[in-house]
N, C-alpha and C positions, 0 to 999 in steps of 0.2 A: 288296428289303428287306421284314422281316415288320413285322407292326403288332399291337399289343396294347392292348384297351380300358382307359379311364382308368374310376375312380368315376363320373365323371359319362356313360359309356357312348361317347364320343367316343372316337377310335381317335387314338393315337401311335406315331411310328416304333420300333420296337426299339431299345435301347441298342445300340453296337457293344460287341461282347466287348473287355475292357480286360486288354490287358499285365501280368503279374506286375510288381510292382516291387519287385527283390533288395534295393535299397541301404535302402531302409524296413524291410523283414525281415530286412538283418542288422545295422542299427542296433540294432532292438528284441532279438533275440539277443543281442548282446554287451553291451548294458544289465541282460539278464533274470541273465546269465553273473556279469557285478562285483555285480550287488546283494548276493547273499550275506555278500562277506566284509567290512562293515563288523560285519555282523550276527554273525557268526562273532566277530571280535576280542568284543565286546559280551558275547556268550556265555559266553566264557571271562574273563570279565574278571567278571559275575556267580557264574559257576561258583566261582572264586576265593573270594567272600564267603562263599556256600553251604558251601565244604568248610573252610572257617577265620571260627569264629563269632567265634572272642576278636581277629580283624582287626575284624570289624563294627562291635563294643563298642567294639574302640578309637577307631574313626570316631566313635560315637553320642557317648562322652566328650567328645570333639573338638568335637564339632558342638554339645554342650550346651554347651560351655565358650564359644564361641561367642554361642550363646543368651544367656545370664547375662549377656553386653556388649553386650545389645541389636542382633545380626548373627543375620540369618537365616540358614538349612544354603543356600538358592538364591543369596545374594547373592556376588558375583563376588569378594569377599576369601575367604569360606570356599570355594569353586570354585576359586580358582589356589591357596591353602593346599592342600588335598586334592592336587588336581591336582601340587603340587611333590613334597609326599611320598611321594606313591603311582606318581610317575612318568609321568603318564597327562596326554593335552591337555585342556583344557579341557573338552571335551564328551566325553569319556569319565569327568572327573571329576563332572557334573552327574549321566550316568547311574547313575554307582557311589552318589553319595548321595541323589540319591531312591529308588533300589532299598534301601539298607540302613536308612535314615529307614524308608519301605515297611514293610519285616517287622521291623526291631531297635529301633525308637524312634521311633515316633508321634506320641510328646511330641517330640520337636525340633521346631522353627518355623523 
């Protein structure tokens, strides 16, 4: 067995060379594989607002009107509202209206 000095000049055995381990690398693979496609629906679920402005408005109307009864666009009545109408779970409904809050209505609260 070889030996290789430490910092403080004292000599330690060589590590022994360690085994691949597959089932860690292909957990992290097929981890690295599904992350995309929440991100993908998400995408297109954005893309959606992007290419249809007067959906946005209608959301921001929505969310003012909202507003005006003292309910926040975050709080979980206006999030399963959205969420009913627009078809979407809950947490795709949260992303859809902070993104159009975001760019379409700043003034929402």
């Amino acid at each position: 067995m070889t030996s290789h000095p430490n910092s403080d000049g004292r000599r330690r055995p060589a590590c022994p060379q360690r085994q691949p381990r597959w089932g860690a690398g292909l957990l992290v693979l097929s981890s690295l594989l599904m992350a995309p496609l929440p991100v993908w629906s998400q995408s297109a679920l954005l893309d959606s607002v992007k290419r249809n402005p007067g959906k946005a408005k209608a959301i921001c109307a929505q969310l003012k009107q909202l507003n005006s009864q003292g309910i926040s666009y975050t709080s979980q009545q206006a999030t399963r509202q959205i969420a009913s109408q627009e078809n979407l779970s809950p947490a795709d409904a949260e992303v859809l209206t902070t993104y159009v809050v975001g760019l379409h209505c700043p003034d929402v609260r």
